[in-house]
LUMZABA-213767 format. One line per field, with one value per residue: residue number from 1; x, y, z of N, C-alpha, C, O in turn; chain; residue in one letter. Coordinates in steps of 0.001 Angstrom, whole numbers, plus 500000, padded with zeros to 6 digits. Example, Ala and Ser with C-alpha at 12.3 -4.5 7.8 and 13.67 -1.06 7.14 Angstrom:
pos = (1 2)
neast = (513190 512850)
nnorth = (494310 497750)
nup = (507800 507080)
caeast = (512300 513670)
canorth = (495500 498940)
caup = (507800 507140)
ceast = (513200 512900)
cnorth = (496700 500030)
cup = (507800 507870)
oeast = (514236 513409)
onorth = (496681 501138)
oup = (508465 508039)
unit = (A A)
code = (A S)
% end
This chain:
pos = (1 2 3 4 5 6 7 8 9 10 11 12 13 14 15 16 17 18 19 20 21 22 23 24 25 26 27 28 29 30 31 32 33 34 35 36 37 38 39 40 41 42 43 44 45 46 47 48 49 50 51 52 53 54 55 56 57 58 59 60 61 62 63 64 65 66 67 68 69 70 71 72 73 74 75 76 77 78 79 80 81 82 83 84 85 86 87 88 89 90 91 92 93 94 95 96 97 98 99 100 101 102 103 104 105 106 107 108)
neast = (515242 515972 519008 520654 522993 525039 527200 529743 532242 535720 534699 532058 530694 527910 528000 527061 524382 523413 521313 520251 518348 515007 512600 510596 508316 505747 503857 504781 503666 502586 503566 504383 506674 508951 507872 507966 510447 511174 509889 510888 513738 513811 512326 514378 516641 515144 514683 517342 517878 515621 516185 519327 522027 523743 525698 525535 526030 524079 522664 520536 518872 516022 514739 516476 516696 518257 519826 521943 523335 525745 527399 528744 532252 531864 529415 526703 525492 522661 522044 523007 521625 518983 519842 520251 517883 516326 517884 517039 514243 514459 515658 513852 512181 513520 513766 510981 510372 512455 513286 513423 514453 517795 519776 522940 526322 528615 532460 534166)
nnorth = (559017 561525 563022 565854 566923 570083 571169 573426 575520 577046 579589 580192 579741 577833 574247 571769 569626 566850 563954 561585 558681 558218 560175 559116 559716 559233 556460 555416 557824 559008 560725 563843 565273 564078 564463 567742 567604 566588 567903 570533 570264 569043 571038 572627 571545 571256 574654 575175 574308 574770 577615 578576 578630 576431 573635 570361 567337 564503 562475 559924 557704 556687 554558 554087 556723 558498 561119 563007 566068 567976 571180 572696 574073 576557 577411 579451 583026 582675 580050 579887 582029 580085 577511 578513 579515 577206 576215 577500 577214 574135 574476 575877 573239 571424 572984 572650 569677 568373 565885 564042 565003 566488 569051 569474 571268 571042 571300 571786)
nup = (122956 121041 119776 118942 116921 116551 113971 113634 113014 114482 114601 114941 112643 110665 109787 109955 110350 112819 113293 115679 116581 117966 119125 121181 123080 122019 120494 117542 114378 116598 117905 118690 119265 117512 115277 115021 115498 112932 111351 111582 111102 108352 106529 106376 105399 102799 102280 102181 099747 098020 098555 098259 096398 097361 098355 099708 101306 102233 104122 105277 107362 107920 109814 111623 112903 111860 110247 108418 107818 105350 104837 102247 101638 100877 101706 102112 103466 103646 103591 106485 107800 107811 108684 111664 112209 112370 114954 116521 116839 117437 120026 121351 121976 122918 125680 126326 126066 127530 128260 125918 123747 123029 122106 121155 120617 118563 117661 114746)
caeast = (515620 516654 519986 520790 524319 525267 528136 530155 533448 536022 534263 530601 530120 527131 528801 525810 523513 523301 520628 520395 517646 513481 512878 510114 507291 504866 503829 504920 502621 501543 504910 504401 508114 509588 507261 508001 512157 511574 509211 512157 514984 513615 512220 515787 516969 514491 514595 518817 518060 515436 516502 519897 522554 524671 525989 525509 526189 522845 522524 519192 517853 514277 514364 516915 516495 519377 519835 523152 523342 527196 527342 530406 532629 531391 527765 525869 524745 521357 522057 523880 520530 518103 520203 519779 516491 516420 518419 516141 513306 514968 515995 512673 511287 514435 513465 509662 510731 513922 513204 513176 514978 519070 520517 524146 527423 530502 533418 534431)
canorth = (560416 562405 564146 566860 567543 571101 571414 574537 575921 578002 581163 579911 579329 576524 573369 571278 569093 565470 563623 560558 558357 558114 561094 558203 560465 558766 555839 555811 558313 560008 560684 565225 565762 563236 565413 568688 567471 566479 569201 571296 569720 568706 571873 573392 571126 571819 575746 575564 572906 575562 578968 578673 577685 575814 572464 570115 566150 564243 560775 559555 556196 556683 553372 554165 557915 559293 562284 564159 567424 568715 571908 572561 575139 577879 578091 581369 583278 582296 579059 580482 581921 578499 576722 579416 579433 575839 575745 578005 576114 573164 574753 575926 572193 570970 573604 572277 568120 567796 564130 563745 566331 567010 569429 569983 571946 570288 572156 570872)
caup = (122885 119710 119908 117583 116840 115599 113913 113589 113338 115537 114282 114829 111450 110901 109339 109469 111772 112545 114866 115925 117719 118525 120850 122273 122740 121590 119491 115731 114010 117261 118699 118379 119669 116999 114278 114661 114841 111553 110618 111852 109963 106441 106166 106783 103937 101674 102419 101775 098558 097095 097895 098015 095763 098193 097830 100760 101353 102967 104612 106086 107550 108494 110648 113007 112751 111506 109669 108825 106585 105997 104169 101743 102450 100711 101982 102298 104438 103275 104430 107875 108926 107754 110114 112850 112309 112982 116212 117626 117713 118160 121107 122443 121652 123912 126636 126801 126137 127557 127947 124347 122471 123487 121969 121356 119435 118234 116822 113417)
ceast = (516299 517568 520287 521975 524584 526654 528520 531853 534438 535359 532656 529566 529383 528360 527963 525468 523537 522154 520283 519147 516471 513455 511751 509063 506205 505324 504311 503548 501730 502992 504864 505846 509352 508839 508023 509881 512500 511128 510265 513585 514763 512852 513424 516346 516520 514494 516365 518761 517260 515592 518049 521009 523608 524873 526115 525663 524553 522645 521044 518987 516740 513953 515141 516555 517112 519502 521560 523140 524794 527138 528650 530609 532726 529904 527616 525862 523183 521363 522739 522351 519322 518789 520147 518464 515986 516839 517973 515041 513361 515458 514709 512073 512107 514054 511895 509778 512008 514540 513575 514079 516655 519814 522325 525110 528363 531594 533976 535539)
cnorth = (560688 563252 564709 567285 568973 571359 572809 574963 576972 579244 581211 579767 578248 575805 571916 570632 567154 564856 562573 560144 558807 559275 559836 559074 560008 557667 556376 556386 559080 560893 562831 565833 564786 563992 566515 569202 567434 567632 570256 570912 569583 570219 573032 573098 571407 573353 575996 574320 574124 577292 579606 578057 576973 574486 571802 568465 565966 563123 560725 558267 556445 555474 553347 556123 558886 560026 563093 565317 567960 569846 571994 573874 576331 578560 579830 581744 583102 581364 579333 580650 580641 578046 577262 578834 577904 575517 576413 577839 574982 573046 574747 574841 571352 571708 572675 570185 567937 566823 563563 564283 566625 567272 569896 570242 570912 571150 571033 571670)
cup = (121547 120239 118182 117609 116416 115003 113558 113344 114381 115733 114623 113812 110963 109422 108765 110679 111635 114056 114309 117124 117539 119223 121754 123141 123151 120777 118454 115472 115251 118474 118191 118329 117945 115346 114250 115010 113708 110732 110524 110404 108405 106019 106141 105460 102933 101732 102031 100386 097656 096886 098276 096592 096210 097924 099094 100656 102297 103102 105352 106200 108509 109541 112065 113557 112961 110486 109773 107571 106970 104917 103402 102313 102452 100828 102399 103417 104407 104182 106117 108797 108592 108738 111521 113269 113056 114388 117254 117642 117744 119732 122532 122143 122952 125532 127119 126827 126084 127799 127225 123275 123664 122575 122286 120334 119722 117501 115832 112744)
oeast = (517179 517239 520209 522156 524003 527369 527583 532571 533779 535394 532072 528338 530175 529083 528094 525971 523646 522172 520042 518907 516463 514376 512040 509311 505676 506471 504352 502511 500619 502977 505480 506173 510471 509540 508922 510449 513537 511694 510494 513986 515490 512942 513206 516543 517238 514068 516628 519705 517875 515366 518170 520657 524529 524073 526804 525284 523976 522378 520637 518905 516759 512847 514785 516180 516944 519189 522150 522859 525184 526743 529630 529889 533238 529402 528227 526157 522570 520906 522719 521937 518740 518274 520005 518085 515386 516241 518217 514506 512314 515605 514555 510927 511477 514074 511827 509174 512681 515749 514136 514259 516561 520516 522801 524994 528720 531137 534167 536019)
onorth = (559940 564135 564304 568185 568975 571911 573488 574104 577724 579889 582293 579696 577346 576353 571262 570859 566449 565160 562344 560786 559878 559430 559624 558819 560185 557545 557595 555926 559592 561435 563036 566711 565210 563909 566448 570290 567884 568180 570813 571295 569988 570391 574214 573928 571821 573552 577106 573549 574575 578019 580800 577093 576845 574063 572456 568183 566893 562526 561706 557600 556358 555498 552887 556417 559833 559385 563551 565021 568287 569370 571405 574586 577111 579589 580826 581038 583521 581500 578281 580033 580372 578196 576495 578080 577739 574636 576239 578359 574437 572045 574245 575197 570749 570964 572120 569561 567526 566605 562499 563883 566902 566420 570445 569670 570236 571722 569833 571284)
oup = (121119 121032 117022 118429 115331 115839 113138 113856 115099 116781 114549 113848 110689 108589 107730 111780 110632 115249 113124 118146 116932 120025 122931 124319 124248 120347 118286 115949 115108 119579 117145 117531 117653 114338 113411 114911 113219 109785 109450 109305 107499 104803 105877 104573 102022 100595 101567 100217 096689 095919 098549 095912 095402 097089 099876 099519 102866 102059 105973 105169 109737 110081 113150 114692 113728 109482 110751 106410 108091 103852 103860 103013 103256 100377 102783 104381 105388 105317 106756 109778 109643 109846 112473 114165 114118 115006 118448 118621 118093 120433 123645 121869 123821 126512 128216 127699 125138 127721 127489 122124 124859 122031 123279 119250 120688 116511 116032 111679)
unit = (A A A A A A A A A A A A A A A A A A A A A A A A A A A A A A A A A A A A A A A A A A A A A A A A A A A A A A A A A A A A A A A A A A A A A A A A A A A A A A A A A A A A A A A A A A A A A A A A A A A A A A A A A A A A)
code = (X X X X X X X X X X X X X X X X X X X X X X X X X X X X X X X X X X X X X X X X X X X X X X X X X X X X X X X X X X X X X X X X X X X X X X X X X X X X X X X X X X X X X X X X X X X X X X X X X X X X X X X X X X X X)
% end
């Protein structure tokens, strides 16, 4: 299972995301739920890397399949809705494989 952290603050301000874990799916390379997490996420990064000018920290190990993105503390609102955008179909991916996919917020 892939969990997806969200971080946030008291105000509901995004903070950044972290996930952890296989969702287990599928095989490597046929695994659809374990795709379109990442399809989800690195396109989040790359969408707050080229059309914002925000400044963000970024860890990845591709083997265990960990991912963390922390935003600094003057991100946009550019970046505010990319990460939206993100947690709502991360959400409806969690609704249809909730086997696989567990979403959840953290206050930061």
């Amino acid at each position: 299972m892939t969990t997806v952290t969200i971080y946030q603050n008291k105000n509901g301000i995004y903070k950044g995301f972290e996930l952890s874990g296989h969702a287990g799916y599928a095989k490597s390379g046929a695994d659809i739920v374990c795709a379109a997490i990442s399809m989800l996420t690195t396109n989040t990064i790359n969408s707050i890397e080229t059309f914002t000018d925000d400044f963000f920290s970024y860890e990845e190990n591709e083997e265990t399949g960990y991912m963390k993105l922390m935003l600094d503390e003057n991100a946009s609102d550019k970046s505010q809705l990319l990460i939206s955008s993100m947690v709502l179909g991360l959400s409806q991916l969690e609704k249809s494989y909730r086997k696989y996919v567990r979403l959840k917020n953290k206050e930061v």
